[in-house]
C-alpha positions in Angstrom: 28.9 1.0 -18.7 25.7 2.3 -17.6 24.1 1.8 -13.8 20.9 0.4 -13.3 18.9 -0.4 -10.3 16.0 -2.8 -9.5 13.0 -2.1 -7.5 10.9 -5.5 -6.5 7.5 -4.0 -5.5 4.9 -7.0 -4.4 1.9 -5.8 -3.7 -2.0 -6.9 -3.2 -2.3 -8.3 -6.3 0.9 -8.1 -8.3 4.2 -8.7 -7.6 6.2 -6.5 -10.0 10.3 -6.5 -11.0 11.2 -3.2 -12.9 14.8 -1.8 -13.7 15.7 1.9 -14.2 18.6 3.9 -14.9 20.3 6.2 -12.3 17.8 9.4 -13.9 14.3 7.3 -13.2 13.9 6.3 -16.4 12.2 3.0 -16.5 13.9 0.7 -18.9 12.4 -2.6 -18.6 9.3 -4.4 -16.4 7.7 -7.5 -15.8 5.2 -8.7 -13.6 3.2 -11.5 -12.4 -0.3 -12.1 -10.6 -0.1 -12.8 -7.0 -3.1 -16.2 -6.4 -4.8 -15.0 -3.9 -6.1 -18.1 -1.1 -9.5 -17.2 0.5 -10.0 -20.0 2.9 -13.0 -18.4 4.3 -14.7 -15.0 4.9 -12.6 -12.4 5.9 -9.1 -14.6 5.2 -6.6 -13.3 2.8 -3.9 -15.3 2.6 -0.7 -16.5 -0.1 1.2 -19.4 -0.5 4.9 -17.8 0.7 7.1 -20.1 -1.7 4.9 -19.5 -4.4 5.2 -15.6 -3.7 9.0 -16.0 -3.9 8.9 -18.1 -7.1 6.8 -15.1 -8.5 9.2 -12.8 -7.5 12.3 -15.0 -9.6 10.4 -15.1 -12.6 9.9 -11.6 -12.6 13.2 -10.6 -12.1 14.3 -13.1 -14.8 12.0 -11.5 -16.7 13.1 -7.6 -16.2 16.6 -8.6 -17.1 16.2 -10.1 -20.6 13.9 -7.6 -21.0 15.9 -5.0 -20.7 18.9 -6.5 -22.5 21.5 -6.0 -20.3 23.8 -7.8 -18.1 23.2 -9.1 -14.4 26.5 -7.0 -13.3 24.8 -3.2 -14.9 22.6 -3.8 -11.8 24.4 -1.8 -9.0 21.5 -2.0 -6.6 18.1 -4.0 -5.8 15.7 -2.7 -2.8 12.2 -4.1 -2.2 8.4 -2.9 -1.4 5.7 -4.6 -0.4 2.4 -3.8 1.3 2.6 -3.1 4.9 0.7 -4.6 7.9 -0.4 -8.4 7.1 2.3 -11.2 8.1 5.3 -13.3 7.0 6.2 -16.2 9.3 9.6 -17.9 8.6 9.6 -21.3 10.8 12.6 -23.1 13.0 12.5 -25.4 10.3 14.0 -22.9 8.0 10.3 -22.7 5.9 7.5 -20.3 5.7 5.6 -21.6 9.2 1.9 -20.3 7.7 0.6 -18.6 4.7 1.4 -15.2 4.0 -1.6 -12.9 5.5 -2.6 -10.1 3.3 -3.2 -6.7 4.6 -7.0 -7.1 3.4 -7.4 -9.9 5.7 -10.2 -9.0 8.9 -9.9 -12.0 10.6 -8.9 -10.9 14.2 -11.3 -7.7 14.1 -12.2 -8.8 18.0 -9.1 -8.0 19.2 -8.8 -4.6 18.5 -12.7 -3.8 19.9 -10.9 -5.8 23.2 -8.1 -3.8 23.4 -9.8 -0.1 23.1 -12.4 -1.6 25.8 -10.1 -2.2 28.1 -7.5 0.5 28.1 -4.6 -1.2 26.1 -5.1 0.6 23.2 -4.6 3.7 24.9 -1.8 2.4 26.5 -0.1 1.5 23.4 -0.7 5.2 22.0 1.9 6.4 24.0 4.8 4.3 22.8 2.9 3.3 19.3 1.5 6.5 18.3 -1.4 4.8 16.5 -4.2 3.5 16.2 -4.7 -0.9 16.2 -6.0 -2.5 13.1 -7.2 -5.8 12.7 -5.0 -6.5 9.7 -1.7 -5.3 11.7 1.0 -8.2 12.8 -0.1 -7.5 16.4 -4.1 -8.7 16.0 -2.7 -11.8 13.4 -0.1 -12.7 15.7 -2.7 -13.3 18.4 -5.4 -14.7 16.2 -2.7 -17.1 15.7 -1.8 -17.5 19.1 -5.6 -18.5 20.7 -6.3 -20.3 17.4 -3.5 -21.9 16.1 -0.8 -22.0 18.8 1.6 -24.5 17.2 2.4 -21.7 14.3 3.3 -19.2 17.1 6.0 -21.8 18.3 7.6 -22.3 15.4 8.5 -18.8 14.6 11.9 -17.6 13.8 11.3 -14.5 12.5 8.4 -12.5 12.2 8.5 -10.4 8.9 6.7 -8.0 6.7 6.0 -8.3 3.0 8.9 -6.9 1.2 11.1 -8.0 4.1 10.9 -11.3 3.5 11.4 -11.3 0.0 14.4 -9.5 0.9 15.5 -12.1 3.3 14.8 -14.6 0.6 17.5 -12.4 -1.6 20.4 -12.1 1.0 19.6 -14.8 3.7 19.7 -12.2 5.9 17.3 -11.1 8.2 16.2 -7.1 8.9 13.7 -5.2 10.2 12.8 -1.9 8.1 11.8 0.8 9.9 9.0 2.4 7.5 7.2 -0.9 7.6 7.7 -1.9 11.4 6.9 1.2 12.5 3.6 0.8 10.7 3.2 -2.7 12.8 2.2 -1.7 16.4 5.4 -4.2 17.0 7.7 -1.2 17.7 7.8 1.6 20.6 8.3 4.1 17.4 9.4 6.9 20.2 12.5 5.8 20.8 12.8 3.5 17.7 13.3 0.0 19.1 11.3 -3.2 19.4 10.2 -2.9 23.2 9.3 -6.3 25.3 6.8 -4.0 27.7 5.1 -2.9 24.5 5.0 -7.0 23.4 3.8 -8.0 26.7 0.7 -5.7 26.3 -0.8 -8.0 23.5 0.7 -10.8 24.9 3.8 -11.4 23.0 6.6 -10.5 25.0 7.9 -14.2 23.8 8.5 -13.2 20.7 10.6 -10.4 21.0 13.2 -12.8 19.5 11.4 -13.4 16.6 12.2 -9.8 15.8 14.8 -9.3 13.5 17.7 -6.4 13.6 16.5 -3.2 12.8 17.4 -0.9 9.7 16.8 1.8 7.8 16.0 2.2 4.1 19.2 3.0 2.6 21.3 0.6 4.6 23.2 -1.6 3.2 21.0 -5.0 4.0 23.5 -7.8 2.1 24.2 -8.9 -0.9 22.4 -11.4 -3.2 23.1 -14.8 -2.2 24.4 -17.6 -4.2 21.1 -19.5 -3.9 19.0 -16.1 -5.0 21.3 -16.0 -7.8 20.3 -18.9 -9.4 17.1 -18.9 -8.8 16.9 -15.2 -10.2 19.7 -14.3 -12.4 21.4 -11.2 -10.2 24.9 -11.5 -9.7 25.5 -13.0 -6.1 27.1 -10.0 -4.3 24.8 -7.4 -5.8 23.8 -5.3 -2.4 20.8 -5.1 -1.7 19.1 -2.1 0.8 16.6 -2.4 2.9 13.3 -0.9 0.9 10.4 0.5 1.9 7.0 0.2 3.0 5.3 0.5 -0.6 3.5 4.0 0.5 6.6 5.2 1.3 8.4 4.3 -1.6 5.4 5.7 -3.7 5.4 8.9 -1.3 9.3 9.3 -2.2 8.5 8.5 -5.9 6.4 11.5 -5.9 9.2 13.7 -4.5 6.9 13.7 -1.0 10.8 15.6 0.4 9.2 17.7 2.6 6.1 19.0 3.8 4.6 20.7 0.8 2.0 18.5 -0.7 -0.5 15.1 0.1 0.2 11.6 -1.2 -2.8 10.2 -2.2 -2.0 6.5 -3.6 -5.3 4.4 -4.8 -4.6 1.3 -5.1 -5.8 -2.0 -3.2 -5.9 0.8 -0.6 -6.4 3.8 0.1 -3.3 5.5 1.2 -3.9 9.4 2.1 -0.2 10.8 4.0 2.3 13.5 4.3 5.1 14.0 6.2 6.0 16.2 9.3 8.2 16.7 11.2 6.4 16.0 14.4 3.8 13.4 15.0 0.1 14.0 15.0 -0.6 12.9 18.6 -4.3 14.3 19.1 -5.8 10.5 18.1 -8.0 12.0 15.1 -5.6 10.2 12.3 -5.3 7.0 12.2 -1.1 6.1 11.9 2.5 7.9 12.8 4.8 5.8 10.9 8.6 6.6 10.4 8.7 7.8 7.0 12.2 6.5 4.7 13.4 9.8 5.2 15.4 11.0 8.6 13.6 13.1 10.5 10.1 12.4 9.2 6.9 10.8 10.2 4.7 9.4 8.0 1.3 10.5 8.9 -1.4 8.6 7.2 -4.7 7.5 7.4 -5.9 4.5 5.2 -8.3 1.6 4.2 -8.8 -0.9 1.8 -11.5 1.1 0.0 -9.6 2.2 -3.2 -8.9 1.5 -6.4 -9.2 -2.6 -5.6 -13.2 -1.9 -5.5 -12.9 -0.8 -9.3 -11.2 -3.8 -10.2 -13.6 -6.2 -8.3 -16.4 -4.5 -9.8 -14.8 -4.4 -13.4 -14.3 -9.2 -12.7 -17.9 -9.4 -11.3 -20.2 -7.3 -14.0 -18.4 -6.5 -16.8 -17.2 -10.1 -17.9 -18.6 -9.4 -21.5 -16.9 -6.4 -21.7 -13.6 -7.3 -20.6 -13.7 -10.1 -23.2 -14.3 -7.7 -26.3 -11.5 -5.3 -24.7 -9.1 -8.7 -24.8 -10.3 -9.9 -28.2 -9.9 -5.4 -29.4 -6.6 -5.7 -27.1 -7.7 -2.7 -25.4 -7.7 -2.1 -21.8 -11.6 -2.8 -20.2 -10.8 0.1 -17.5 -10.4 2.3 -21.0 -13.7 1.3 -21.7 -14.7 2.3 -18.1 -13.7 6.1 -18.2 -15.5 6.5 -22.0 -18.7 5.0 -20.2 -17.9 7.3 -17.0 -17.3 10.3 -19.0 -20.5 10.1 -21.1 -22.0 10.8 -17.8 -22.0 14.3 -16.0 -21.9 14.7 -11.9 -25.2 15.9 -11.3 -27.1 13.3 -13.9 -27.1 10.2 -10.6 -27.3 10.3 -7.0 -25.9 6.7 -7.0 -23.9 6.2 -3.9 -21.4 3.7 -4.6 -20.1 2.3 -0.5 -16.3 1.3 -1.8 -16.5 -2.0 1.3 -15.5 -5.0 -0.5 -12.7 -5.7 2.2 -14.2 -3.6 4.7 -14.7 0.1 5.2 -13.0 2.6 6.7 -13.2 1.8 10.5 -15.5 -1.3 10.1 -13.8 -4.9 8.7 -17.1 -6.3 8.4 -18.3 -4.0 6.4 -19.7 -5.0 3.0 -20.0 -3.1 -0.3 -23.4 -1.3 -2.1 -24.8 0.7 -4.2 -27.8 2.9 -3.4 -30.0 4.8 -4.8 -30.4 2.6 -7.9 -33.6 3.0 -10.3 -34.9 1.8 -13.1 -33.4 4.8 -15.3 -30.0 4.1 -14.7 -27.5 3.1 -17.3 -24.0 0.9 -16.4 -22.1 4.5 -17.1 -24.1 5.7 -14.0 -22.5 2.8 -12.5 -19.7 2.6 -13.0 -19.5 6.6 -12.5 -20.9 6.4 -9.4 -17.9 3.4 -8.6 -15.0 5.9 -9.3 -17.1 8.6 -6.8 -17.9 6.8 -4.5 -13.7 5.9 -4.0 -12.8 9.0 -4.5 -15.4 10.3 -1.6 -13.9 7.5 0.6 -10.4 8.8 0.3 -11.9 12.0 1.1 -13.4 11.2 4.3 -9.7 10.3 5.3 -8.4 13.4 3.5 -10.3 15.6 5.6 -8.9 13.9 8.7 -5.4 14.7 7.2 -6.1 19.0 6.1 -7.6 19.4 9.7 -3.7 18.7 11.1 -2.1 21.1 8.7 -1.8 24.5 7.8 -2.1 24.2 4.0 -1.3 22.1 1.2 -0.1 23.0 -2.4 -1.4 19.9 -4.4 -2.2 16.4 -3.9 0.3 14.3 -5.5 -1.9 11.0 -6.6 -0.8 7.8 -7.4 -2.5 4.1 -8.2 -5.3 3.0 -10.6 -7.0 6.2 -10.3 -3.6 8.1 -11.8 -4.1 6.1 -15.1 -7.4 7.8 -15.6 -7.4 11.0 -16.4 -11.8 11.1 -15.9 -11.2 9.5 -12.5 -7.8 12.4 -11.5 -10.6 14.9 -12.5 -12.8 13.5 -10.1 -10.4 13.5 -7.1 -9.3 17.0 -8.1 -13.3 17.8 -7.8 -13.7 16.1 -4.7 -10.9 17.7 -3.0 -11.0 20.6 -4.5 -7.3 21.0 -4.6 -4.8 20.5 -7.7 -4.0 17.3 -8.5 -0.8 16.0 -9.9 0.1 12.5 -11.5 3.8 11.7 -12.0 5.8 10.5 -14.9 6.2 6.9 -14.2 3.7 3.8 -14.2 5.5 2.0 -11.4 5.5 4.6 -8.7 6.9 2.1 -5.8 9.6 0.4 -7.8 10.7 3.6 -8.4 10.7 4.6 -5.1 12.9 1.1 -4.0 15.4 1.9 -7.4 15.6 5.7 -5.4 16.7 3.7 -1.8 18.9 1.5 -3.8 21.0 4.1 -5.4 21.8 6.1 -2.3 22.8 2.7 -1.2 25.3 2.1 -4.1 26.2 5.6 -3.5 24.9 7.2 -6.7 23.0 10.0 -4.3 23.8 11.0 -1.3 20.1 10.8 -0.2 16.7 10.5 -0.8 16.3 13.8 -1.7 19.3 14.4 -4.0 17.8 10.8 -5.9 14.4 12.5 -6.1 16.2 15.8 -8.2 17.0 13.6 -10.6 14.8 10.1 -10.8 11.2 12.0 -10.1 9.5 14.0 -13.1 5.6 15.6 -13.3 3.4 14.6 -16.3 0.8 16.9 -15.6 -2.0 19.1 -12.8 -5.5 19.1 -13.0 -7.2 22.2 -11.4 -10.3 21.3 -9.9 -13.3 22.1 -11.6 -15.2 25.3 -10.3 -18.5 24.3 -11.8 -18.2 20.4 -10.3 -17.5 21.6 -6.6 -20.9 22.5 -5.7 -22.1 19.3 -6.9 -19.4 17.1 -5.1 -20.1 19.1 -2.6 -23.4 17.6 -1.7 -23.0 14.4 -2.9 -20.2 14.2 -0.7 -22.6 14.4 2.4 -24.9 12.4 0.8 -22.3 9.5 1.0 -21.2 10.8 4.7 -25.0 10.0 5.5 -25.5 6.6 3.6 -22.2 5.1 5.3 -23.2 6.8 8.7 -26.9 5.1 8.6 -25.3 1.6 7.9 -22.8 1.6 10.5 -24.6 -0.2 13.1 -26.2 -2.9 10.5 -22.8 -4.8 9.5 -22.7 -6.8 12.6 -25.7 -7.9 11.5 -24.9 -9.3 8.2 
């Protein structure tokens, strides 16, 4: 009887089940469409019973789908997207709506906290910077807004860690994600009261659960997930992964080689050292799912979620004849974009739709628009103007290393082979793409089967689970151009910096 293992990945917009055998092979998916609730500007928020319902019927799903029986499944881990927050209540119930990473609500209280000297403060124990979409700014949004949420908390979770608590009943606190949370003093790796007391919530150092790593062994499937899902109760379950680490893992990030670049609702630019970068220019240390490892990453929701947004708001008519052709309308996207060569638009597509870089309240734009312009322009000048974003963080990133082979990329952008070109100009380094469409699943089937004891390690699962489709070599002739469209950008984001406030 053959082994399989599940990874559970719910991320911005999807919450995904997908099995695979114990060489990475995927052998059956399904996945669902997370409702986003928008309350008002600058909320992102989800309904957290109707999260876990998603996640049920996708496993379901995955398993008939794949034809085999709930016992075959020796292991299940979960990813999620980091930051954002998961409140289970005293009364054994979510306590509030999930928060989505994309949310910018409590943006003030970062802009209080470098004013005043806790930020700096933090630094030392933190080793990063604080972001308004982080547990520590929700938490006390919460706390001067809605005050009756903050006293009902029993335990404070990420994404993926409650879902995992939904699983085993059990409640854990994965590094890779914690880490990434400002919640934990990540230099001696322990939730820290003094820390807490900082921002103010030095009464909830209760609230935060046992802390493990993302091979343990975090319970088994409980008889209630069991029905509800259709694992076998018993079936362990480790504790997962931050989704950029699992996706960083997928892509056999082992050692210190080669960039993950991941494009996806956001844009995730990392590698791993073994010390951290402690000179304040990146913008997150995290404990990476390997030993020994930081994850050093810098990051904003400016990615591949901007392509989609654009893709719902102008091209409706086109994404009905791609469903009526049953063709994919991002297909449609990189013909258009291709027809188009770098140097034919200035068009300087600001990626903002949830915020920039360093500014929540940032919106998106397009500049430099005339009447001449076609939609492949457009939407050309979309998958540029991403790709330039991740750049500005990619930059940040080179500057703290000595060299780097190739940048290992992941997300929407790694389904387009136009749009992989176009990173692989913009950096002007190689870029690869890896042999699997569910990058983090695979990367929470990987911590799974070192739990079950198929590998020894992360490493040893990486030999055999993780396989390169293809490189791009930059472009020589596209450099130059990128080049200066590239500080073109730099100067059109620069000269609206000070105008968002505004809006």
């Amino acid at each position: 009887m053959a082994n399989y293992y599940m990874g559970i990945d719910n991320g911005g917009t999807l919450c995904k089940a997908v099995i695979f055998d114990a060489r990475g092979t995927e052998v059956a998916s399904a996945a669902s469409k997370l409702n986003m609730i928008t309350p008002q500007s600058g909320f992102t928020e989800r309904d957290m019973d109707e999260l876990w319902e998603a996640n049920c019927k996708v496993i379901r799903e995955s398993i008939a789908k794949a034809g085999i029986k709930a016992e075959e499944i020796k292991g299940i881990a979960c990813s999620g997207h980091g930051k954002g927050l998961y409140l289970w209540g005293k009364d054994d119930k979510p306590c509030y709506n999930g928060i989505v990473s994309t949310d910018g609500r409590a943006w003030m209280y970062p802009e209080k906290w470098y004013k005043d000297g806790t930020a700096d403060r933090v630094f030392e124990k933190t080793f990063q910077k604080v972001l308004a979409c982080q547990p520590v700014s929700l938490l006390c949004w919460l706390k001067d807004n809605q005050p009756e949420v903050i006293q009902n908390i029993q335990w404070v979770f990420e994404c993926k860690d409650y879902i995992r608590f939904k699983l085993t009943n059990q409640a854990f606190a994965e590094v890779t994600d914690y880490s990434g949370s400002n919640l934990m003093n990540i230099k001696d790796v322990c939730f820290d009261r003094e820390l807490l007391a900082e921002f103010g919530l030095e009464d909830l150092m209760d609230a935060l659960p046992p802390i493990k790593y993302s091979t343990d062994f975090c319970g088994g499937v409980s008889k209630q997930a069991s029905k509800d899902t259709g694992l076998l109760e018993g079936t362990p379950v480790a504790g997962g992964m931050f989704d950029i680490d699992a996706c960083a893992v997928a892509m056999d990030i082992t050692n210190e080689d080669n960039i993950a670049v991941i494009a996806g609702t956001w844009s995730i630019n990392e590698y791993i050292s073994r010390k951290p970068v402690l000179n304040k220019t990146i913008m997150m240390n995290s404990l990476y799912c390997i030993s020994g490892y930081y994850l050093i990453e810098e990051c904003s929701p400016t990615s591949a979620g901007n392509h989609g947004w654009f893709v719902d708001m102008f091209l409706a008519e086109e994404k009905q004849k791609a469903r009526e052709q049953g063709v994919n309308v991002f297909k449609y996207c990189d013909e258009q974009a291709e027809k188009v060569t770098p140097e034919e638009q200035n068009i300087i597509f600001l990626p903002y739709i949830f915020g920039s870089n360093y500014d929540p309240q940032a919106k998106a734009s397009l500049i430099g628009l005339d009447s001449h312009h076609t939609r492949a322009h457009i939407i050309r000048a979309v998958l540029e103007g991403i790709a330039f974003c991740h750049m500005v963080h990619l930059e940040k990133l080179l500057a703290n290393r000595e060299s780097t082979k190739a940048v290992r990329l992941a997300g929407g952008a790694a389904t387009s082979r136009v749009w992989a070109q176009i990173f692989a100009d913009v950096f002007k380094i190689p870029v690869e793409i890896v042999d699997t469409k569910e990058l983090g699943a695979l990367g929470c089937a990987m911590a799974a089967a070192v739990a079950a004891g198929e590998y020894k390690d992360l490493k040893e699962a990486a030999q055999s689970m993780v396989k390169i489709k293809f490189r791009l070599e930059p472009n020589a002739a596209n450099i130059p151009v990128y080049e200066k469209k590239y500080e073109l950008y730099k100067k059109v984001s620069g000269a609206l910096q000070g105008v968002w406030k505004d809006f």
